[in-house]
Biopython code that builds the backbone (N, CA, C, O; Angstrom):
import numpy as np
from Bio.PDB.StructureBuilder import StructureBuilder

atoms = [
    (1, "UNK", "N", (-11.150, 165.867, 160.127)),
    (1, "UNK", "CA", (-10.122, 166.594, 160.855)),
    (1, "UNK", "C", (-10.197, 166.255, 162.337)),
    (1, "UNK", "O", (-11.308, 166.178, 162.861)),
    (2, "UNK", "N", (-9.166, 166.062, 163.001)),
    (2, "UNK", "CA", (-8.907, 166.000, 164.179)),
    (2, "UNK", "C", (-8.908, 166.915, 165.315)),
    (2, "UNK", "O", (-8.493, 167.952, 164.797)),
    (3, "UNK", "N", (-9.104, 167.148, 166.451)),
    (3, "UNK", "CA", (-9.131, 168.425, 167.053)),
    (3, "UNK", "C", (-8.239, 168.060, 168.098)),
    (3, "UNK", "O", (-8.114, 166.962, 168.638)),
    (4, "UNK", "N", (-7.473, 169.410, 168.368)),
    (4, "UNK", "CA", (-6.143, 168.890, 169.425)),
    (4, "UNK", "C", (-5.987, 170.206, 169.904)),
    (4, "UNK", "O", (-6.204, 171.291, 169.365)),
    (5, "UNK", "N", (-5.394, 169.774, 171.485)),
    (5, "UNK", "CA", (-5.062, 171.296, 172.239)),
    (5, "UNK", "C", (-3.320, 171.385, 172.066)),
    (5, "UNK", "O", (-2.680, 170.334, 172.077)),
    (6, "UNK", "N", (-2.749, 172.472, 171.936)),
    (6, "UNK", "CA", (-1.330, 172.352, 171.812)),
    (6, "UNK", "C", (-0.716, 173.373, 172.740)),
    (6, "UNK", "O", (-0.673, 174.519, 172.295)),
    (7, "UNK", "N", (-0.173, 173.136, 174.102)),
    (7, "UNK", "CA", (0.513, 174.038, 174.677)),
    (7, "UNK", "C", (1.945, 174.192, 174.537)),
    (7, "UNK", "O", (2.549, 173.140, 174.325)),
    (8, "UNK", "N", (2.751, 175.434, 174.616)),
    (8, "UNK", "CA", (4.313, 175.328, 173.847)),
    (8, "UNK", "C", (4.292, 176.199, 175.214)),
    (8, "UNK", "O", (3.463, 176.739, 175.947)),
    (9, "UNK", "N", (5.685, 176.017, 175.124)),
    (9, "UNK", "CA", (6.266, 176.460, 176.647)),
    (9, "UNK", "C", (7.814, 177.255, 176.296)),
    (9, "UNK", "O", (8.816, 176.601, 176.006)),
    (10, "UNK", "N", (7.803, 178.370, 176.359)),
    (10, "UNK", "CA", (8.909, 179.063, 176.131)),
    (10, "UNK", "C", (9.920, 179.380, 176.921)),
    (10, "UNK", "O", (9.500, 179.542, 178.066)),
    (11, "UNK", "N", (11.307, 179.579, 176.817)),
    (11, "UNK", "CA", (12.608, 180.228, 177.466)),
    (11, "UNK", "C", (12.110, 181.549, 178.170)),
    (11, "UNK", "O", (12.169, 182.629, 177.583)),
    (12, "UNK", "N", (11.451, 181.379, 179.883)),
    (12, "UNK", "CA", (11.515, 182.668, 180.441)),
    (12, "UNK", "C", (12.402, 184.422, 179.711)),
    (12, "UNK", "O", (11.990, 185.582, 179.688)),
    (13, "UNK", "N", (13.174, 184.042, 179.427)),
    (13, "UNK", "CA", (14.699, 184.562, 179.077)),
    (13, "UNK", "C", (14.166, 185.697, 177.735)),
    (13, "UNK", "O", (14.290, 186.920, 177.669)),
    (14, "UNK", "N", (13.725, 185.002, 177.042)),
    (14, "UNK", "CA", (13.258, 185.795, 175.596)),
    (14, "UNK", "C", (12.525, 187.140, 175.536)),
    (14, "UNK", "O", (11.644, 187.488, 176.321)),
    (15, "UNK", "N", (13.042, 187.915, 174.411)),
    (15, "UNK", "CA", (12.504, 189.128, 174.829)),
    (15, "UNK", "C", (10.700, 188.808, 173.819)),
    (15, "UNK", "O", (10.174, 187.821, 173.307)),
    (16, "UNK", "N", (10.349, 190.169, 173.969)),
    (16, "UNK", "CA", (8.787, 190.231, 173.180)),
    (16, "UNK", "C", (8.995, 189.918, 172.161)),
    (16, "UNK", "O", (8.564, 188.770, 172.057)),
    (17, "UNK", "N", (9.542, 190.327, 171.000)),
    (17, "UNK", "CA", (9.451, 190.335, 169.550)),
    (17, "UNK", "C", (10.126, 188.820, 169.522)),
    (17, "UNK", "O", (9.433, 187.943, 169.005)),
    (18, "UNK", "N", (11.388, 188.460, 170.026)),
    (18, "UNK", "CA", (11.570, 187.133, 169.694)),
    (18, "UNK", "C", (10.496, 185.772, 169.916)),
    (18, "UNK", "O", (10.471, 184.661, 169.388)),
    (19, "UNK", "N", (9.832, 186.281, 170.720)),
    (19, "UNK", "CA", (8.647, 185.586, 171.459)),
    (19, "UNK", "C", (7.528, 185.396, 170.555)),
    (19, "UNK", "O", (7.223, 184.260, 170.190)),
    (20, "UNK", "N", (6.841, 186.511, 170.133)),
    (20, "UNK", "CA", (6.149, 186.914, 169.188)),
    (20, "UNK", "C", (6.891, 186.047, 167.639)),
    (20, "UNK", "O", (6.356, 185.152, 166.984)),
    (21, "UNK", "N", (7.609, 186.390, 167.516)),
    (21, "UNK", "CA", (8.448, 185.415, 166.172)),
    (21, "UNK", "C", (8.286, 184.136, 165.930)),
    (21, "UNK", "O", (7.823, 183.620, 164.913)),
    (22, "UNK", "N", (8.899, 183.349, 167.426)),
    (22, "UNK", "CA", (8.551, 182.100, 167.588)),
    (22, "UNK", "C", (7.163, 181.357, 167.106)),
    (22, "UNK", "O", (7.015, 180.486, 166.248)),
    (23, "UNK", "N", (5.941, 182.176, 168.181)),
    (23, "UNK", "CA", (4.526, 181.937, 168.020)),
    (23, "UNK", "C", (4.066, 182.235, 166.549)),
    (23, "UNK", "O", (3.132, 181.551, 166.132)),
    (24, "UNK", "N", (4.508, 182.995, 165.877)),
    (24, "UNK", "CA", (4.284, 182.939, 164.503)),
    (24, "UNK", "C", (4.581, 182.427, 163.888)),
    (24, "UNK", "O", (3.793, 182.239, 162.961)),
    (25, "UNK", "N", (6.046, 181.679, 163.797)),
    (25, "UNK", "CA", (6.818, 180.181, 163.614)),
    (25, "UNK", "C", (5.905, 179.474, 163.502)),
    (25, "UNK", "O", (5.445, 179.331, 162.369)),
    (26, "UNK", "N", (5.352, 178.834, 164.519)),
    (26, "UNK", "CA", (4.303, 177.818, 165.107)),
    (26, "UNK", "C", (3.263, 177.761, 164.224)),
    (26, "UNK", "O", (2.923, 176.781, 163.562)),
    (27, "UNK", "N", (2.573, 179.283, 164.244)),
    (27, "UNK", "CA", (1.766, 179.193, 163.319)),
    (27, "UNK", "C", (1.080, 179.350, 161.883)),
    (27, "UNK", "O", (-0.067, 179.412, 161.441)),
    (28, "UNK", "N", (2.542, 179.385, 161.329)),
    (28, "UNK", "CA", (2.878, 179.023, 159.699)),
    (28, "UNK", "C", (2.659, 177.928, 159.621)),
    (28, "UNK", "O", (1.678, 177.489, 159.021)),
    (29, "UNK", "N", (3.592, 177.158, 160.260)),
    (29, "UNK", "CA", (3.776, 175.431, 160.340)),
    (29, "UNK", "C", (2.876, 175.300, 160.598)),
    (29, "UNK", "O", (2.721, 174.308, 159.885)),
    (30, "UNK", "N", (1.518, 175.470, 161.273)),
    (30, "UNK", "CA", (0.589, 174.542, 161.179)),
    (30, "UNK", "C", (-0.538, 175.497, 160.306)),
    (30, "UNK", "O", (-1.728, 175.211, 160.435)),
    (31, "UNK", "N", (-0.252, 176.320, 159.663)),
    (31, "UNK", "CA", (-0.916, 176.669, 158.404)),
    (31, "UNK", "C", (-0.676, 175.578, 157.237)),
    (31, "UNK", "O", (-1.446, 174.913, 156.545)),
    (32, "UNK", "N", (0.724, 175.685, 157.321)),
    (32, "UNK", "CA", (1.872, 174.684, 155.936)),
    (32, "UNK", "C", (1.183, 173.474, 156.133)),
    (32, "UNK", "O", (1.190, 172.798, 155.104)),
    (33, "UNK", "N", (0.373, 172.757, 157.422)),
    (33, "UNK", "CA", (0.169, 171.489, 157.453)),
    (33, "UNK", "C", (-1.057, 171.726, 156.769)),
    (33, "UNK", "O", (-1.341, 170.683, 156.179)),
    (34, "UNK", "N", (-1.958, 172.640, 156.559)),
    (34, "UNK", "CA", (-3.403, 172.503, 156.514)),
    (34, "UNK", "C", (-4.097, 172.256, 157.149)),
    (34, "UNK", "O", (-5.179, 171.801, 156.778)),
    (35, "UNK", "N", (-3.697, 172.497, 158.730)),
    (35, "UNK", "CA", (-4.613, 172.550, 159.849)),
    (35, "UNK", "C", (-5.364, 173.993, 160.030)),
    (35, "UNK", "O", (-5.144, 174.812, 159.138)),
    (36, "UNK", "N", (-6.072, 174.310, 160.905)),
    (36, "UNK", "CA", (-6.421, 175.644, 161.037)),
    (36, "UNK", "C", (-6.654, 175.614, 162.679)),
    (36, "UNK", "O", (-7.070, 174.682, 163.368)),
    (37, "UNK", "N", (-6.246, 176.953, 163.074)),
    (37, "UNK", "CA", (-5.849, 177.472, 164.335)),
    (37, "UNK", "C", (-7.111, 178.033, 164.993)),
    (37, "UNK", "O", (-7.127, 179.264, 164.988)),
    (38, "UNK", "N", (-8.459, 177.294, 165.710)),
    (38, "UNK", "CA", (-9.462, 177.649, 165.866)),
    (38, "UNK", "C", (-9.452, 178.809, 167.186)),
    (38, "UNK", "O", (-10.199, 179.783, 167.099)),
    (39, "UNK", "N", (-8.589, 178.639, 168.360)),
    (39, "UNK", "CA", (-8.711, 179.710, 169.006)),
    (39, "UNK", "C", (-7.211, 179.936, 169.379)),
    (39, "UNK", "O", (-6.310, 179.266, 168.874)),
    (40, "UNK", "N", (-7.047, 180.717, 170.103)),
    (40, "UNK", "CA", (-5.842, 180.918, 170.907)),
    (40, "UNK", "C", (-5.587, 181.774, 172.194)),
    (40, "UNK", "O", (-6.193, 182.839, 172.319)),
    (41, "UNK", "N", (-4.623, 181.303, 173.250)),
    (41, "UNK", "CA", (-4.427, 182.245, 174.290)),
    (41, "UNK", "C", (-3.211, 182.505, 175.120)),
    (41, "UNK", "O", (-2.402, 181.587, 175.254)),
    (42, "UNK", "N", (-3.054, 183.360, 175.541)),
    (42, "UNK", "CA", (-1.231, 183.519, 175.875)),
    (42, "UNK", "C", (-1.955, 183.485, 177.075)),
    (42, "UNK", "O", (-2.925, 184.127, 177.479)),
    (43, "UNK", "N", (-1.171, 182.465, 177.623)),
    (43, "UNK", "CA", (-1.153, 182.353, 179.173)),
    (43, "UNK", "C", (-0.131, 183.163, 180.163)),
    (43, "UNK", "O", (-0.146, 183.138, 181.393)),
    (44, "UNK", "N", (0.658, 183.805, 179.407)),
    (44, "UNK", "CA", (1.881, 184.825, 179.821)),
    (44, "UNK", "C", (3.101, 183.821, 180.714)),
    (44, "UNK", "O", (3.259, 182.600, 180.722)),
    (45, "UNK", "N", (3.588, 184.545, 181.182)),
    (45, "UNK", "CA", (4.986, 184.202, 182.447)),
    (45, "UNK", "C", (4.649, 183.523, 183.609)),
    (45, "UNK", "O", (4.505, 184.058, 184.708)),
    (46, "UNK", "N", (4.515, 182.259, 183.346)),
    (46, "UNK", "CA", (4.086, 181.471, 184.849)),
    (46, "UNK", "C", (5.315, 180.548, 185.054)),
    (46, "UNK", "O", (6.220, 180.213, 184.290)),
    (47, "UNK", "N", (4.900, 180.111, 186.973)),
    (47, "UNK", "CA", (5.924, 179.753, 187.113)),
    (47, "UNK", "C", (5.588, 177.750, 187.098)),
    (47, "UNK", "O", (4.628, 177.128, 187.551)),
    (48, "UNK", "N", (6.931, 177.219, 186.328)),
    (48, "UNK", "CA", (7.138, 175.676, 186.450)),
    (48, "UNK", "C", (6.935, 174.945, 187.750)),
    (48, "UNK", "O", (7.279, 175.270, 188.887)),
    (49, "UNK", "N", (6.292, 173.876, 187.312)),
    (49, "UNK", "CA", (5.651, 172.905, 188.553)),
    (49, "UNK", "C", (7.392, 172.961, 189.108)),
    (49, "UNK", "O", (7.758, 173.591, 190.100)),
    (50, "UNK", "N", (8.317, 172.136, 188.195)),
    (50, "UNK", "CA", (9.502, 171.971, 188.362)),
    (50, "UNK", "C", (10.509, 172.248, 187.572)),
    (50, "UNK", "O", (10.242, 171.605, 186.557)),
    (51, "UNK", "N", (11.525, 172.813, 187.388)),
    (51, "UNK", "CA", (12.878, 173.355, 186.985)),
    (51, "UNK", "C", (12.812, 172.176, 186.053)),
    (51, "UNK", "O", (12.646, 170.977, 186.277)),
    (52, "UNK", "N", (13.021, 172.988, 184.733)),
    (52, "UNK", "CA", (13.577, 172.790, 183.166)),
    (52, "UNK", "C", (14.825, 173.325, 183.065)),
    (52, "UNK", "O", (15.195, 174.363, 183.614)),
    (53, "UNK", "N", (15.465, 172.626, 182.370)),
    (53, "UNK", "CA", (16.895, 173.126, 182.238)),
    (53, "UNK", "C", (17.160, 174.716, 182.825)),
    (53, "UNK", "O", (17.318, 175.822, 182.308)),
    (54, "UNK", "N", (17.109, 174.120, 184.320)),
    (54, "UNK", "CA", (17.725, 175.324, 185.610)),
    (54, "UNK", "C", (16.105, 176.807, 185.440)),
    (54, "UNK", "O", (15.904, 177.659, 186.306)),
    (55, "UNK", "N", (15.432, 176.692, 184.401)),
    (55, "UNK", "CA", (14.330, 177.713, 184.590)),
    (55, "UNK", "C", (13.332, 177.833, 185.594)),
    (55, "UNK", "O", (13.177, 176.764, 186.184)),
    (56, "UNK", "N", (12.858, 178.427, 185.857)),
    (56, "UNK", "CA", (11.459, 178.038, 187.155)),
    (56, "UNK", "C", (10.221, 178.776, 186.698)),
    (56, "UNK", "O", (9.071, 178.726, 187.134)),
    (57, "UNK", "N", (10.781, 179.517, 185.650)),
    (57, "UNK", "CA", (9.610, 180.413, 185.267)),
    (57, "UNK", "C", (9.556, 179.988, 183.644)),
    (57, "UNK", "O", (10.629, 179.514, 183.272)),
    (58, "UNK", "N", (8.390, 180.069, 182.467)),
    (58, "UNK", "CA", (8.531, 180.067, 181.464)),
    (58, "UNK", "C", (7.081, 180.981, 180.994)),
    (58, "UNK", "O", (6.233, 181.492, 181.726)),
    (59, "UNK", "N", (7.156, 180.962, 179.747)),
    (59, "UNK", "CA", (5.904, 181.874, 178.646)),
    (59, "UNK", "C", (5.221, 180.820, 177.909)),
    (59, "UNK", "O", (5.738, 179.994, 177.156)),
    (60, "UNK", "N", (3.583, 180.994, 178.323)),
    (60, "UNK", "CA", (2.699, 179.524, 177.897)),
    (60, "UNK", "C", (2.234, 180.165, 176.991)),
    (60, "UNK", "O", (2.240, 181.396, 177.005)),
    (61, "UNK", "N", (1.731, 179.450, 176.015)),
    (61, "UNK", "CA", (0.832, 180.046, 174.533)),
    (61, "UNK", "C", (-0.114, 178.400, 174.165)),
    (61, "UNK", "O", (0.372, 177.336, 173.783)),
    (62, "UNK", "N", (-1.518, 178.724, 174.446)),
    (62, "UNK", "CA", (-2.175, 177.546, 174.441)),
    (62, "UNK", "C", (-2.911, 177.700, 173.001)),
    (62, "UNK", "O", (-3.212, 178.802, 172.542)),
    (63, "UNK", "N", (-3.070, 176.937, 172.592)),
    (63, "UNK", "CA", (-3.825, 176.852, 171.080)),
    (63, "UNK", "C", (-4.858, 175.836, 170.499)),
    (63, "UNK", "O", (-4.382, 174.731, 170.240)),
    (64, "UNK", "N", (-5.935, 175.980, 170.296)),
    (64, "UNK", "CA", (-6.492, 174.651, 169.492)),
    (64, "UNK", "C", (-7.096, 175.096, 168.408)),
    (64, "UNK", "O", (-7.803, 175.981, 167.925)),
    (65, "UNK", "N", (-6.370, 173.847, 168.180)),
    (65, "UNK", "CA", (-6.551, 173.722, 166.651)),
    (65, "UNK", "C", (-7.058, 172.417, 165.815)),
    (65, "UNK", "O", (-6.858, 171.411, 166.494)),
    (66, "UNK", "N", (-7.636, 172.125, 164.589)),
    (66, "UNK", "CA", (-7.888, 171.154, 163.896)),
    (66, "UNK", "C", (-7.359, 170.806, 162.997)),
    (66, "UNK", "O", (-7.477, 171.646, 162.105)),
    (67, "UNK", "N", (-6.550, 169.610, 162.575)),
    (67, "UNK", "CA", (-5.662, 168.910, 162.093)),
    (67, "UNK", "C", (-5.534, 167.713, 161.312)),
    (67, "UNK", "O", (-6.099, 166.740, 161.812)),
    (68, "UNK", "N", (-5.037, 167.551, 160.395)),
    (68, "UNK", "CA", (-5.045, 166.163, 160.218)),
    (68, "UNK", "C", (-4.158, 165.178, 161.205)),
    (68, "UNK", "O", (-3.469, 165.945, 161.878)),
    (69, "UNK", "N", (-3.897, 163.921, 161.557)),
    (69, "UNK", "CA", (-3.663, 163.070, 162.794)),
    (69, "UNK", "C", (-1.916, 163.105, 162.227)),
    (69, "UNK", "O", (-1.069, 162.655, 162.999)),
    (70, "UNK", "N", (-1.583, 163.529, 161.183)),
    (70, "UNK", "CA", (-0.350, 163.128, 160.951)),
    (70, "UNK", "C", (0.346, 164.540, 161.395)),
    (70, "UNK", "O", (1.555, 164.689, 161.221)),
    (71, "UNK", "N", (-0.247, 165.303, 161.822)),
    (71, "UNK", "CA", (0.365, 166.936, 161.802)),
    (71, "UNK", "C", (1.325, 166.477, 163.108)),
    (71, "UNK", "O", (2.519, 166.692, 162.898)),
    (72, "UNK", "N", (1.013, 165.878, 164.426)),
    (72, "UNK", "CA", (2.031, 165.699, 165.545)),
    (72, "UNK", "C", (3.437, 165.377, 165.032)),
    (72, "UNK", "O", (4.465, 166.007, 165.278)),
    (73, "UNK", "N", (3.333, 164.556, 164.465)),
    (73, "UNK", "CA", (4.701, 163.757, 163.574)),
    (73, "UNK", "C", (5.741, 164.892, 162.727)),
    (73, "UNK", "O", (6.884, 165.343, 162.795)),
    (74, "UNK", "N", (4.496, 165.004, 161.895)),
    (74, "UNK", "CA", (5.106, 166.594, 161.226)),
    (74, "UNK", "C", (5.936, 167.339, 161.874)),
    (74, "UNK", "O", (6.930, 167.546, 161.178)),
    (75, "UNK", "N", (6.011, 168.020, 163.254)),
    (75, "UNK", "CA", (5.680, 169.330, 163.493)),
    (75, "UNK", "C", (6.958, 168.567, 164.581)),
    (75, "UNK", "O", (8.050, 169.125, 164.691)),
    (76, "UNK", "N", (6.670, 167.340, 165.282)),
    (76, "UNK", "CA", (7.500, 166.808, 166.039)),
    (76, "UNK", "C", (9.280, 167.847, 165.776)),
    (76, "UNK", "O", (9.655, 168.862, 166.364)),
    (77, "UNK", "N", (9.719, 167.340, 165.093)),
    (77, "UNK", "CA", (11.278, 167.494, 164.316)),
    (77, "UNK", "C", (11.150, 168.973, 164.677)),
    (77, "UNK", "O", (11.549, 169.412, 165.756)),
    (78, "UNK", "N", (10.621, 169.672, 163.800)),
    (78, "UNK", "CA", (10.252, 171.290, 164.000)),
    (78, "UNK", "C", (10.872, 171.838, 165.441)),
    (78, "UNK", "O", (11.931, 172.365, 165.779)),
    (79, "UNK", "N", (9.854, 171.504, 165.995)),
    (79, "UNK", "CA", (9.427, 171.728, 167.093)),
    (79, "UNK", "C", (10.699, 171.598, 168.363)),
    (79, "UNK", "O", (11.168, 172.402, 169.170)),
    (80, "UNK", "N", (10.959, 170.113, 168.039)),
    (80, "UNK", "CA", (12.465, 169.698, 168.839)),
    (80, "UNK", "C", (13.810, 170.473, 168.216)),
    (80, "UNK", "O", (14.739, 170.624, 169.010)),
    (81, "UNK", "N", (13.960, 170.908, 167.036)),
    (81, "UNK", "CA", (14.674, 171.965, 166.474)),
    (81, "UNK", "C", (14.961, 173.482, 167.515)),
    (81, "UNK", "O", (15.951, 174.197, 167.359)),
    (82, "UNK", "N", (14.041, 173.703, 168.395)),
    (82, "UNK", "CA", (13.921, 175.530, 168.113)),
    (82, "UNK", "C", (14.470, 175.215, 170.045)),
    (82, "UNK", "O", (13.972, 174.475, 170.893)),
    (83, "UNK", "N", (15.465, 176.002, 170.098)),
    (83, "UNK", "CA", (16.472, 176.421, 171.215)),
    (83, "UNK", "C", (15.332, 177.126, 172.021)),
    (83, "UNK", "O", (15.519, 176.867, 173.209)),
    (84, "UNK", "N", (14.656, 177.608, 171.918)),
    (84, "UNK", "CA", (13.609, 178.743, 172.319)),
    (84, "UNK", "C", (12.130, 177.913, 173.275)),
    (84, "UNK", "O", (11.402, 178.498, 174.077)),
    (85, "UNK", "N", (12.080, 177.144, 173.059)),
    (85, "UNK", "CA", (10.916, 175.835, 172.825)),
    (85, "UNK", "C", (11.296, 175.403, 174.379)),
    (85, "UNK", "O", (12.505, 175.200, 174.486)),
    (86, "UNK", "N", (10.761, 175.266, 175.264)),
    (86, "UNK", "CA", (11.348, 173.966, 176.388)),
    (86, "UNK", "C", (10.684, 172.651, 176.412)),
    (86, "UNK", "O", (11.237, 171.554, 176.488)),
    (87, "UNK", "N", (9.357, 172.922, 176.334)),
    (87, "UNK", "CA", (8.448, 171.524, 176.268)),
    (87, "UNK", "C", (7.091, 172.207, 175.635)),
    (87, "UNK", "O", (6.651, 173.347, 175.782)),
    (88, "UNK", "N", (6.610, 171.137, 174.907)),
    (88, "UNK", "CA", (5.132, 171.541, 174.311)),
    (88, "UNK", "C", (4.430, 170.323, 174.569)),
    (88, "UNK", "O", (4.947, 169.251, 174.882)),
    (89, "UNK", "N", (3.238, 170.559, 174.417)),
    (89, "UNK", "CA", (2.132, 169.109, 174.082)),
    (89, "UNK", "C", (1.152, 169.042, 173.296)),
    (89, "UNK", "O", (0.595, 170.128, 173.136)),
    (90, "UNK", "N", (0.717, 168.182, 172.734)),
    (90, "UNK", "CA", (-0.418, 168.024, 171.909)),
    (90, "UNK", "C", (-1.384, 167.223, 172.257)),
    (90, "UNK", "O", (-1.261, 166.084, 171.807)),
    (91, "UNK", "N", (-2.572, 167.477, 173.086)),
    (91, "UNK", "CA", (-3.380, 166.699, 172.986)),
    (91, "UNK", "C", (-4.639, 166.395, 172.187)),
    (91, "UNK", "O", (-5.123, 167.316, 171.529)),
    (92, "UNK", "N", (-5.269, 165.094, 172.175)),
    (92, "UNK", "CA", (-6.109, 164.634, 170.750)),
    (92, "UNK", "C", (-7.452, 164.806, 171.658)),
    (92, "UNK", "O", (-7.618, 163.780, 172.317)),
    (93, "UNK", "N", (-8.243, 165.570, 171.848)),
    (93, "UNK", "CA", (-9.636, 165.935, 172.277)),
    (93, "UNK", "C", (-10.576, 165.694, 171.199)),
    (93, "UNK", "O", (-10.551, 165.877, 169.981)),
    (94, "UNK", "N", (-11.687, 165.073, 172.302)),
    (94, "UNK", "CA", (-13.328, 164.889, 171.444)),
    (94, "UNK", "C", (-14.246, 166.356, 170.812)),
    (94, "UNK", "O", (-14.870, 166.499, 169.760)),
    (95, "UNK", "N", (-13.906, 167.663, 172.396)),
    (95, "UNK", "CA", (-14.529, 168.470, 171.706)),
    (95, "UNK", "C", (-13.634, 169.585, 172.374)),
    (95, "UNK", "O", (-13.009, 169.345, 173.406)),
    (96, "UNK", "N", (-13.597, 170.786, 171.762)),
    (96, "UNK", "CA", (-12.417, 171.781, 172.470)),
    (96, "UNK", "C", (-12.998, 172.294, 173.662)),
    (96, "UNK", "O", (-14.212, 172.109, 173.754)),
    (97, "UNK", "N", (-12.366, 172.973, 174.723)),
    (97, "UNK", "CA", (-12.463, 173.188, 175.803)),
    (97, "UNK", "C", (-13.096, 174.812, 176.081)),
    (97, "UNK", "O", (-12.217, 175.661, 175.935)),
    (98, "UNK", "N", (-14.224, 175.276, 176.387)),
    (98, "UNK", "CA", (-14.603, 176.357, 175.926)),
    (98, "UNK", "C", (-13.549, 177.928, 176.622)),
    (98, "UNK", "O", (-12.577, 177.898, 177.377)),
    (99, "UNK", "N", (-13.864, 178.473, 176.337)),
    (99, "UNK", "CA", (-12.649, 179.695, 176.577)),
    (99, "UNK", "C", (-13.124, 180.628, 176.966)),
    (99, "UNK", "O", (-14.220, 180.678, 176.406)),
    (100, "UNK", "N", (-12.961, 181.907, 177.941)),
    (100, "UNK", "CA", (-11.580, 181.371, 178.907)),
    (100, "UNK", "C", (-11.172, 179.998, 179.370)),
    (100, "UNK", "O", (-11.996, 179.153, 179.718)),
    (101, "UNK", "N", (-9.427, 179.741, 179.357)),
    (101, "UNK", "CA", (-9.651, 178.348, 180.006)),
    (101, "UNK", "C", (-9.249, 179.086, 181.470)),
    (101, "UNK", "O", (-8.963, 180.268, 181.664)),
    (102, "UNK", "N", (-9.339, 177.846, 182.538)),
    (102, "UNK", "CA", (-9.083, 178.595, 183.643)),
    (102, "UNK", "C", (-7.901, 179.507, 184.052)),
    (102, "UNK", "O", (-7.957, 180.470, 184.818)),
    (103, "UNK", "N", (-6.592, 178.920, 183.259)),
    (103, "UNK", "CA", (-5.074, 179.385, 183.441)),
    (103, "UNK", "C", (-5.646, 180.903, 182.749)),
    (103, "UNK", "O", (-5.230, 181.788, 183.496)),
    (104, "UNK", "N", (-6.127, 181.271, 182.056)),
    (104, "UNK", "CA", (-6.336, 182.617, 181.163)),
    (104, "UNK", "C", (-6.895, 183.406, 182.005)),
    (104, "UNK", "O", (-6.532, 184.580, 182.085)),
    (105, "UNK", "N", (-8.293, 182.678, 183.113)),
    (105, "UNK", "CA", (-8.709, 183.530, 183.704)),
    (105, "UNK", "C", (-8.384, 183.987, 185.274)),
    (105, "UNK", "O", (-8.665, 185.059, 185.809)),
    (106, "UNK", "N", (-7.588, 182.641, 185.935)),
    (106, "UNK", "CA", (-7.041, 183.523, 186.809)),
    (106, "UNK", "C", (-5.642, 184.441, 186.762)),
    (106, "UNK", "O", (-5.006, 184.841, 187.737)),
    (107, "UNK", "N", (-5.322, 184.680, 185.214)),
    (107, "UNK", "CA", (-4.046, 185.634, 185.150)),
    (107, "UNK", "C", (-4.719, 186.819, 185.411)),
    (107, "UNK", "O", (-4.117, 187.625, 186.120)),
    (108, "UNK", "N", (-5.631, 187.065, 185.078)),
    (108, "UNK", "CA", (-6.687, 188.894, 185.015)),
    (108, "UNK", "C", (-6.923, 188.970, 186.117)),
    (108, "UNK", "O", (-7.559, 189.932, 186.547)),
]
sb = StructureBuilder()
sb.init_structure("model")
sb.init_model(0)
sb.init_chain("A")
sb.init_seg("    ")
for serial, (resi, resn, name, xyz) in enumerate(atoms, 1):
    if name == "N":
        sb.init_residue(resn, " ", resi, " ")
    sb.init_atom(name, np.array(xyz, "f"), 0.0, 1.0, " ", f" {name:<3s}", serial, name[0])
structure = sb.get_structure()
């Protein structure tokens, strides 16, 4: 299994429960892949380096997880599907990053 960090970046705009919906979205689909979701952390309402379609602010939800290498591909389509979504990433890490990460801890 592969180990990967995945940050998703949400529509400032959205209320809680739709928000909450989404992130559970997310993490069916990468149940459905047979990955497993080793930690997770809502980074909450921060603001964009730079304006996404006219936003300045969005809702971060960071995740790592372990995967098989084909799950990016998978999840790709998904992912580019959901109106809600602005940008995500997946990166392929040697070992996960221990937690708190820093974005988690200077929100508190």
């Amino acid at each position: 299994m592969n180990k990967f960090e995945v940050v998703l970046i949400f529509n400032p705009e959205l209320a809680t429960n739709s928000l909450k919906s989404e992130i559970d979205n997310f993490k069916s689909k990468i149940k459905s892949e047979e990955a497993t979701i080793v930690n997770e952390e809502n980074w909450g309402l921060r603001d964009l380096s730079y304006s996404i379609n006219k936003f300045k602010k969005a809702f971060y939800q960071y995740f790592q997880i372990e995967a098989p290498g084909k799950i990016v591909k998978a999840l790709n389509k998904d992912l580019n599907q959901s109106e809600n979504l602005i940008r995500y990433l997946f990166i392929k890490v040697k070992d996960h990053q221990e937690l708190p990460t820093k974005l988690n801890y200077e929100k508190k």
